[in-house]
C-alpha positions as CSV (number, residue, x, y, z in Angstrom):
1,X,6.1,-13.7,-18.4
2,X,3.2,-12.9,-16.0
3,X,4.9,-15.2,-12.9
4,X,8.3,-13.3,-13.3
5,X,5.8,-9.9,-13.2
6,X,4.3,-11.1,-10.2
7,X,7.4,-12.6,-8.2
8,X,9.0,-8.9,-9.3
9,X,6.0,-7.4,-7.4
10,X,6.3,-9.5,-4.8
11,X,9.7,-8.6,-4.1
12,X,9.0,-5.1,-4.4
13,X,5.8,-5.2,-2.2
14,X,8.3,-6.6,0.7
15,X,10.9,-4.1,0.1
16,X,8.1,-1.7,0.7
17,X,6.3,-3.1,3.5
18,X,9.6,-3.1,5.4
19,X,10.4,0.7,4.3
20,X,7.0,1.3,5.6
21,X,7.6,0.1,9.2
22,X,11.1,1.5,9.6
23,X,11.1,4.3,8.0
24,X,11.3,7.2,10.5
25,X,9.0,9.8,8.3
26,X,5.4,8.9,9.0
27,X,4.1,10.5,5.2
28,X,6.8,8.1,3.7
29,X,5.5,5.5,5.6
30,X,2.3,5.7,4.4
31,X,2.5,5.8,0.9
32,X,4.6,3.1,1.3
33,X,1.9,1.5,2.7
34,X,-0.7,2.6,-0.3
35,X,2.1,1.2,-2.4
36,X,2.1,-1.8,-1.2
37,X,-2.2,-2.5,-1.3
38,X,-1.7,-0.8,-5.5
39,X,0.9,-3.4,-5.8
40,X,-0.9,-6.2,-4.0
41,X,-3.8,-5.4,-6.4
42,X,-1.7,-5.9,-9.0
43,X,-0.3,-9.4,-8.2
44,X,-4.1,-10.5,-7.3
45,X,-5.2,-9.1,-11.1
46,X,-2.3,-11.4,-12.9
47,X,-3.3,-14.0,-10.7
48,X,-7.7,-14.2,-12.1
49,X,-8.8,-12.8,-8.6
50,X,-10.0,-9.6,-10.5
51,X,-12.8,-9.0,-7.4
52,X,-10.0,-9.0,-4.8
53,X,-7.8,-6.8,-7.1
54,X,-10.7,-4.4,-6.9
55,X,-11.5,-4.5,-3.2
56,X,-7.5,-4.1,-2.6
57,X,-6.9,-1.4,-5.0
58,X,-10.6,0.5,-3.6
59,X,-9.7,-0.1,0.2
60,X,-6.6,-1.1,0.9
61,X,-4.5,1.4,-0.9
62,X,-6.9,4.1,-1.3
63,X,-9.1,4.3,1.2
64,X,-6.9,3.2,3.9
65,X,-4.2,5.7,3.0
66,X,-6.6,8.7,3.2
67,X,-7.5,7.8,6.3
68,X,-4.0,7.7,7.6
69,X,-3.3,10.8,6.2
70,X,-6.5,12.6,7.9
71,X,-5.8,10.9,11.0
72,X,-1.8,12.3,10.9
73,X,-3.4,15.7,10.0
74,X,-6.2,15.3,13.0
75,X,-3.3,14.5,15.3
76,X,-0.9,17.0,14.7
77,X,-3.1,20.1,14.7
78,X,-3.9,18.3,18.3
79,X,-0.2,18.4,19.3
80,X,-0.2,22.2,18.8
């Protein structure tokens, strides 16, 4: 049961990571991205790596996504 779970998420992590770099909406694109690190989390939990499931779900979709989005925000208050 868990290895269908995590080749699901697998699949759906990949769908994702390739709506996040063609999508043409940057906010899209990044919580596609955050989607991606959750999910990625996810896959390293069924698979006994609880510390890396914690360090990807911490940084890699949260932290990382907030950043993006204050970064967007930074750069479009720039652009006028």
């Amino acid at each position: 049961m868990s290895i269908l779970l995590a080749v699901f998420l697998g699949v759906v992590v990949i769908i994702l990571a390739i709506l996040a770099i063609y999508h043409s909406n940057l906010k899209v694109a990044i919580i596609a991205t955050g989607v991606v690190g959750l999910f990625s989390s996810i896959i390293y939990l069924l698979l006994s790596a609880p510390d890396v499931a914690m360090t990807e779900a911490s940084i890699g979709s949260g932290l990382t996504t907030i950043i993006f989005f204050y970064v967007l925000n930074k750069i479009r208050k720039s652009n006028g």
